[in-house]
C-alpha positions, -999 to +999 in steps of 0.1 A: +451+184+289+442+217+276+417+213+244+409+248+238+415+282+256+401+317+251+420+350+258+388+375+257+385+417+268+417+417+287+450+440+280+449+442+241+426+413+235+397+436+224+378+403+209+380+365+216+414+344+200+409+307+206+434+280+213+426+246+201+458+221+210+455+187+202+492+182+203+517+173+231+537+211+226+525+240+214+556+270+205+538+300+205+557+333+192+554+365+189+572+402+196+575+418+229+541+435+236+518+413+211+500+400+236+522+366+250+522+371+286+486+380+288+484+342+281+507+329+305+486+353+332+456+338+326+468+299+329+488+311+360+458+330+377+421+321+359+402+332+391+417+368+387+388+392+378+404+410+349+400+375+332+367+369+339+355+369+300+384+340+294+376+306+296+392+268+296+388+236+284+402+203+297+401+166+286+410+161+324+417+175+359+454+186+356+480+206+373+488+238+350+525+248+360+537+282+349+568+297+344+567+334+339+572+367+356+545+362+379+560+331+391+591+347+400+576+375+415+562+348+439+586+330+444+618+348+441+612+385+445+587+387+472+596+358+493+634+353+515+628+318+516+619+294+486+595+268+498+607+232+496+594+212+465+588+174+478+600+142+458+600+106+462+627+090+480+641+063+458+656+043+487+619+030+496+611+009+469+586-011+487+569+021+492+574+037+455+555-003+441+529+010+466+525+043+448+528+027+413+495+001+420+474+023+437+487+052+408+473+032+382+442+025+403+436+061+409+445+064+366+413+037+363+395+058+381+403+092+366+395+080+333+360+066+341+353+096+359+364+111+323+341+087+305+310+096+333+318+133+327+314+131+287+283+111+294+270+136+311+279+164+288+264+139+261+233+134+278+231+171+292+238+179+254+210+159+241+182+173+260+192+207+253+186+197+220+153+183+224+141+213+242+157+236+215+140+218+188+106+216+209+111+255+223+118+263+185+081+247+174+062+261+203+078+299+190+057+297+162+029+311+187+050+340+198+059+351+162+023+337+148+004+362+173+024+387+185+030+403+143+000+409+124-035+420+137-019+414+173-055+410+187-046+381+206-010+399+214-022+405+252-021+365+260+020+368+256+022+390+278+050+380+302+057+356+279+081+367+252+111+349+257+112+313+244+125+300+279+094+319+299+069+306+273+078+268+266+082+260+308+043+281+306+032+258+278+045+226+293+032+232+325-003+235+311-025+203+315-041+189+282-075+192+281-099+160+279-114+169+249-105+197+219-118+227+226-148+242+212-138+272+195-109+285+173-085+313+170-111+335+149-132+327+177-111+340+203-099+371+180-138+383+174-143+379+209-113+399+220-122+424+192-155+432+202-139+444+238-114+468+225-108+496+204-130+519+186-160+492+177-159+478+214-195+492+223-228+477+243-256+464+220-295+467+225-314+439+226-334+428+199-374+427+209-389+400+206-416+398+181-457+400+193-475+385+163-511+398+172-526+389+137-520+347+146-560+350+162-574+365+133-552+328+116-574+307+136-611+324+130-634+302+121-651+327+102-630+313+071-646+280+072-679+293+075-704+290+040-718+325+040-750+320+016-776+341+031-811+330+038-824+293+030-863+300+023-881+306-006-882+290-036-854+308-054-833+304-022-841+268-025-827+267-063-797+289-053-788+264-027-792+233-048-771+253-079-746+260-054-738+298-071-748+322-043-716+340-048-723+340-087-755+351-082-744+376-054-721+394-078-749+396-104-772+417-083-745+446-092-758+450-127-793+447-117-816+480-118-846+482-092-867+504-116-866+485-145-893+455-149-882+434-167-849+438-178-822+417-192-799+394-170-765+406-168-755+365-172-771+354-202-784+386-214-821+380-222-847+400-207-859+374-181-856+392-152-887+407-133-892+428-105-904+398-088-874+376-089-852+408-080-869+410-047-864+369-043-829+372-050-825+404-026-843+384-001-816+352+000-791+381+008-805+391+039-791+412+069-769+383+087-753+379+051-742+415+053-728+410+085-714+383+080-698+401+048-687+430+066-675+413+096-648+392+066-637+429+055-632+439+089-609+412+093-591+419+064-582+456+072-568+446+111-551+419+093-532+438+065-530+463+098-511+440+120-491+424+095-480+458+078-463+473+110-445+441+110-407+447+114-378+423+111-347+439+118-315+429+096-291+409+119-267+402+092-243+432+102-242+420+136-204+407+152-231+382+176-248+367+150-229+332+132-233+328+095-259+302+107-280+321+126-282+352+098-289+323+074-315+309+097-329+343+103-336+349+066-348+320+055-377+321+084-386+357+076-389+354+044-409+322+052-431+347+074-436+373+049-447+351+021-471+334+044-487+366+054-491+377+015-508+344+009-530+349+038-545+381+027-550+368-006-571+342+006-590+366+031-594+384-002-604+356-021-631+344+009-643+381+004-653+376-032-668+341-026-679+344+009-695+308+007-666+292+000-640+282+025-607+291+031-582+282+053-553+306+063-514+296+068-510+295+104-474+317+112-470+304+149-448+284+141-424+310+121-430+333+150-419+307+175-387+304+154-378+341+149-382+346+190-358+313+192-333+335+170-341+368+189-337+349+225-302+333+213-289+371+201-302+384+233-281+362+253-250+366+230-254+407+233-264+404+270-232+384+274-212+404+255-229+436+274-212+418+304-178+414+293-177+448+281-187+461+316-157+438+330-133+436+309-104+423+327-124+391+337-130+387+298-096+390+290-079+367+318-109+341+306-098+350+270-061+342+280-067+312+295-089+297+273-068+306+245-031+291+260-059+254+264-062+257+225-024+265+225-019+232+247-041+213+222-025+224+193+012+216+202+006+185+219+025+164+200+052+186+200+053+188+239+043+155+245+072+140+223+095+163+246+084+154+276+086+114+268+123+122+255+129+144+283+116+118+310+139+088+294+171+116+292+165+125+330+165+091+341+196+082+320+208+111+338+203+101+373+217+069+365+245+089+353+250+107+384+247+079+406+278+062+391+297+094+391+290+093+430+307+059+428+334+069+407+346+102+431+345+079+462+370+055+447+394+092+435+388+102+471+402+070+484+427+060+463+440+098+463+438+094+505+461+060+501+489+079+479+489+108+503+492+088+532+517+065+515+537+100+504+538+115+536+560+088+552+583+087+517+589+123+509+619+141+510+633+178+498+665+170+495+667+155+462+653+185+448+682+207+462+709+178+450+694+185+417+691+224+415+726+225+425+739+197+400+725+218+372+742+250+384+774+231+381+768+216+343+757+245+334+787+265+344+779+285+378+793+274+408+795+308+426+762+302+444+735+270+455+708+262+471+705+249+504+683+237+535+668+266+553+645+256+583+619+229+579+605+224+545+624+256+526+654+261+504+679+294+505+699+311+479+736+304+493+770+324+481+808+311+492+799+346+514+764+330+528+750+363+527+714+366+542+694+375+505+716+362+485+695+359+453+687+396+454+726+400+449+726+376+414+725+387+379+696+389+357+711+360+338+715+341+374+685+345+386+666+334+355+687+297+355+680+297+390+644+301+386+639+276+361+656+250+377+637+252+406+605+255+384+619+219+364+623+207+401+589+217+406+572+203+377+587+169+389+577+171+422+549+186+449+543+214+465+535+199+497+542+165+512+506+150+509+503+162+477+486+135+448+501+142+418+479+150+391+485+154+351+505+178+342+506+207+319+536+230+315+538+266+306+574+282+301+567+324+290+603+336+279+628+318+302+655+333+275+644+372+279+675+381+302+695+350+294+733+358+276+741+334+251+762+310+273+730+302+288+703+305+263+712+267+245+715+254+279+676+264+284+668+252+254+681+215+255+667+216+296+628+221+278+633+197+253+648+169+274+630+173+305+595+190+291+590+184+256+604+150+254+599+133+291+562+117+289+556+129+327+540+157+309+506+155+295+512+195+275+539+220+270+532+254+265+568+277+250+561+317+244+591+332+232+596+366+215+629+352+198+625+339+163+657+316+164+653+303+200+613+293+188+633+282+156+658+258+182+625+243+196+604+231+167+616+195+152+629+199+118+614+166+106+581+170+091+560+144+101+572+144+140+565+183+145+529+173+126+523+143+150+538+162+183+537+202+179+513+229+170+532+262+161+511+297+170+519+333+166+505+363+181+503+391+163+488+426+174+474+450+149+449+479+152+420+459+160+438+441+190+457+410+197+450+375+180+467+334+186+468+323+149+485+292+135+515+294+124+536+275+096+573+262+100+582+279+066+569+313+085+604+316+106+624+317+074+601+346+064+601+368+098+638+364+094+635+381+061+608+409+077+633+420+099+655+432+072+621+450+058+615+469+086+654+479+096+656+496+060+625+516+060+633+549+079+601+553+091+599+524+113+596+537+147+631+534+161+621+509+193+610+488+164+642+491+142+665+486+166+647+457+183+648+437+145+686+447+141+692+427+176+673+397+164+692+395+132+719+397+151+709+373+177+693+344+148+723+350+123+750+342+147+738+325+179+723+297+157+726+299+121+764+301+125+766+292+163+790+321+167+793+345+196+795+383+183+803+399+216+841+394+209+835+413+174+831+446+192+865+446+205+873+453+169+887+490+167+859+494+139+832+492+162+848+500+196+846+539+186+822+559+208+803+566+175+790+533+179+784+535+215+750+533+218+745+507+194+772+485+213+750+490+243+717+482+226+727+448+210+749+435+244+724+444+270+715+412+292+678+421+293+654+419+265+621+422+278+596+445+270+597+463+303+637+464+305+645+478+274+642+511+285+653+533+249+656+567+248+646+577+210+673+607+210+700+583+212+690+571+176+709+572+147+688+551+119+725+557+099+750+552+127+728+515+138+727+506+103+765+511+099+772+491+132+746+466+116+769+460+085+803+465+105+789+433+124+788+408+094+817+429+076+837+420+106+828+386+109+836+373+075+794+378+063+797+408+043+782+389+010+748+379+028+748+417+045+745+430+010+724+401-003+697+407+026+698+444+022+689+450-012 
């Protein structure tokens, strides 16, 4: 059966009104031109275009049978010859226990084709979940990267719908180990490629220590002392104070004999010891003095033009490295000041030795540091000069820490997705199994069919209903092989282009009841049913409207060969006629609908048994407010008439208008306008200057006046 139907962007349907029947019958009502047949159109023709934004659901495959104008259109109007409508014949009863078995077979198999279909849906339903939930996670790096700095923006690119970038992620291997680097990583590297700062760097030289020989003289071991001969040199030696005694000669005077020591200050110093003293601290102690200052200046030279640039602005260099760099220049510096303090210090005491910090080793270490920048800026140099390469290696390198990142994510789909997709298969193999068995048992019940099939019942009963329901000036019969005929006493050649409106329409139906019953070809396998009846009472006069209306409910609403029932009706009291009055069966059996138009379109809403009581009342409204338009007045003044009397009092009114009150030509056009046969949209043709709001609302009361009803006339119009 039908479980939920859309009517979308199609005559006034301007947005989407949903259907959702769960019971047997649904009575849908609502006036001429709300929107009713549009429904009926759709369920008679879903493939046409101009319902292309509509859609169906069904529990089931079924056979959706419609009554409407489009029916009789194509069968009636446009067509000589009614095509025969095949039934069982009851004689062969051997045949019919055939049909029943294998029926109930085919009914076995139907419903586990409907189980294996909501398996499907189930498991199809399941793994869109998963991959909406795992899509969903694996977003994060669209919105996470494409907003803020958007450095990293360009590895989306292509990539910016969730569809297009979870089947990229998914297909990505997962590396063997996790990468090496992070997002900042790739985001400095990116940076230092683009935009304003994206510019080569010089290499750093490297640093050429020249003062590490002048480290390794052995001219600061040496004991300078001067000469070893002579007695004083001898005592000078053994003391151990040639530098002591060195700085003394300072203070000494070479024209003064004797004169006083500069050390202990007593006048013990001759002319004679001067020249002893000057004698220890001979020529190769002067050289060997000025060779030490020498020394010193090319040291303090070399060491002064000594300059370490400051790496700690550079994008190449890691915290590490500038922390490295700094700690080892320092290291550098501090050892050169100690040096040429003790190359000072070996200058004042040239006997004693010194020994000098050797910097190799800082060196060594600072042109480590230089040689690791060099190859980061000569790198970087590189990428620069190509970078396209350095972004498609930036790209790729960046989706691997992507495919790192969300790995449980993915790899939790991909296990759940495996297991689903197997289920699924499995799935589909049994539905395999499940259509051969329809396709055979629906070949047995055609072939079985075809030799028990006959039109002729079908005819017997069109013609048996003419006759209960009163007409016996016309029937159907046998035309040719397989077709029926419209037949008069006259046997005219079209004879159903010669019926009334009110013929044709009891005709019709009872052809489409016959039709519902049976097939529309002799191999035919039956399917369930759903039923769809649009308006049979528009043209119908009221000898045959109850008539239709006990035909739906026996044979449609109350016969269990149909799965659904679908009634549109523009009249209140025939939709009133068709709903149970007991509570709890119209709850368990019917769902009650109207549609409505307004000025943002047309809309299906629910509808409420105590509602008909009300429209009743809203007619009344609108036929005593002037400025309804006149269509509109006069249409509500009919279907009081019509409710009031046809089945609230089960009266006829025609009679009443034979009544000299009313039989006046004042109230001609009114006459006309409530006894027309038609009372659809497109054959009540109204010409507004014929209108009299005064003269219809006198005929109006006349009616009930008339009639013996003039106390609920002036009750109702107050």
């Amino acid at each position: 059966m039908i479980t939920e139907m859309n009517v979308d962007g199609v005559t006034s349907y301007r947005s989407k009104s949903t259907l959702s029947p769960t019971n047997k019958t649904s009575l849908i009502y609502g006036l001429n031109g709300a929107g009713k047949s549009t429904i009926s159109e759709f369920l008679y023709n879903q493939s046409a275009p101009r319902f292309a934004k509509c859609s169906l659901k069904t529990s089931q495959p079924c056979e959706i049978l419609v009554y409407n104008q489009s029916f009789l259109n194509d069968y009636f109007y446009e067509e000589d010859n009614l095509k025969g409508i095949f039934t069982l014949s009851k004689e062969n009863k051997v045949a019919l226990q055939q049909i029943e078995a294998e029926t109930k077979e085919l009914e076995k198999h139907l419903a586990a084709q409907q189980e294996n279909s909501k398996l499907a849906a189930d498991n199809a339903t399941k793994l869109d979940q998963e991959k909406t939930k795992a899509s969903g996670k694996v977003w994060e790096i669209k919105t996470n990267f494409s907003g803020g700095d958007r450095v990293l923006e360009f590895c989306l690119e292509s990539l910016k719908r969730t569809e297009l970038l979870f089947q990229h992620i998914i297909g990505l291997p997962l590396p063997e180990n996790a990468p090496g680097y992070t997002v900042d990583d790739l985001k400095a590297e990116a940076s230092s490629i683009e935009g304003e700062g994206a510019a080569p760097f010089t290499k750093i030289p490297t640093l050429s220590a020249g003062w590490l020989s002048i480290e390794g003289d052995s001219l600061w071991s040496k004991i300078i002392v001067g000469s070893q001969e002579g007695s004083v040199a001898e005592f000078i030696t053994k003391a151990g104070n040639s530098d002591w005694v060195k700085q003394g000669l300072q203070y000494i005077s070479d024209h003064k004999d004797p004169q006083t020591c500069p050390f202990c200050q007593q006048e013990t110093i001759t002319k004679n010891i001067i020249d002893s003293i000057r004698q220890v601290f001979d020529e190769a102690y002067e050289q060997d003095v000025k060779q030490l200052e020498s020394v010193k200046t090319r040291y303090e030279a070399l060491t002064s033009s000594l300059n370490l640039q400051d790496i700690s602005n550079s994008p190449l260099a890691s915290k590490e490295v500038v922390e490295a760099w700094s700690i080892v220049c320092e290291a550098l510096k501090a050892s050169i000041r100690e040096n040429i303090l003790h190359i000072g210090n070996k200058i004042k005491s040239p006997s004693t030795p010194v020994v000098l910090t050797d910097t190799q080793s800082a060196v060594d270490t600072i042109n480590e540091l230089v040689g690791g920048l060099n190859e980061h800026i000569e790198a970087h140099n590189d990428k620069l000069a190509n970078k396209k390469k350095t972004r498609d290696d930036i790209r790729s390198r960046f989706w691997m820490l992507m495919r790192w990142d969300y790995d449980q994510t993915i790899s939790a789909y991909t296990h759940s997705a495996s297991d689903l997709k197997v289920e699924a298969s499995e799935i589909s193999q049994e539905a395999t199994k499940i259509n051969t068995d329809v396709t055979a048992s629906n070949g047995k019940l055609a072939t079985i069919r075809k030799q028990t099939v006959n039109i002729e019942e079908s005819i017997e009963n069109i013609n048996t209903g003419l006759v209960e329901i009163g007409i016996d000036g016309f029937s159907v019969v046998p035309h040719g092989e397989n077709f029926y005929r419209v037949s008069r006493a006259t046997d005219q050649v079209n004879a159903f282009h010669s019926l009334s409106e009110g013929e044709k329409t009891v005709i019709s139906f009872l052809y489409f009841m016959e039709l519902c019953k049976g097939q529309k070809t002799a191999t035919a396998v039956p399917q369930a049913k759903v039923v769809v009846i649009d308006d049979p009472i528009s043209s119908l006069s009221h000898l045959y409207v109850f008539n239709i209306g006990q035909l739906i409910k026996k044979y449609f609403i109350n016969d269990d060969l149909y799965k659904q029932v679908f009634v549109l009706t523009h009249s209140l009291y025939f939709f009133y006629e068709l709903t149970h009055t007991n509570h709890k069966a119209r709850a368990d059996t019917q769902h009650l609908f109207r549609v409505f138009k307004n000025t943002n379109g047309s809309s299906v809403v629910p509808m409420k048994y105590e509602e008909i009581q009300n429209d009743y009342h809203s007619y009344w409204s609108i036929i005593k407010d002037q400025a309804s338009p006149p269509v509109l007045i006069a249409n509500c003044m009919r279907n009081i008439v019509e409710y009031f009397f046809n089945f609230v009092q089960k009266k006829d009114f025609n009679n009443v208008f034979q009544k000299p009150a009313l039989s006046t030509d004042k109230f001609a056009t009114f006459y006309r306008y409530m006894n027309r046969e038609s009372h659809s949209l497109g054959q009540n043709i109204f010409d507004i200057k014929e209108f009299d709001h005064d003269v219809f609302k006198d005929g109006l009361r006349l009616i009930f006046e008339e009639c013996g009803y003039s106390e609920h006339y002036q009750a109702m119009s107050k």
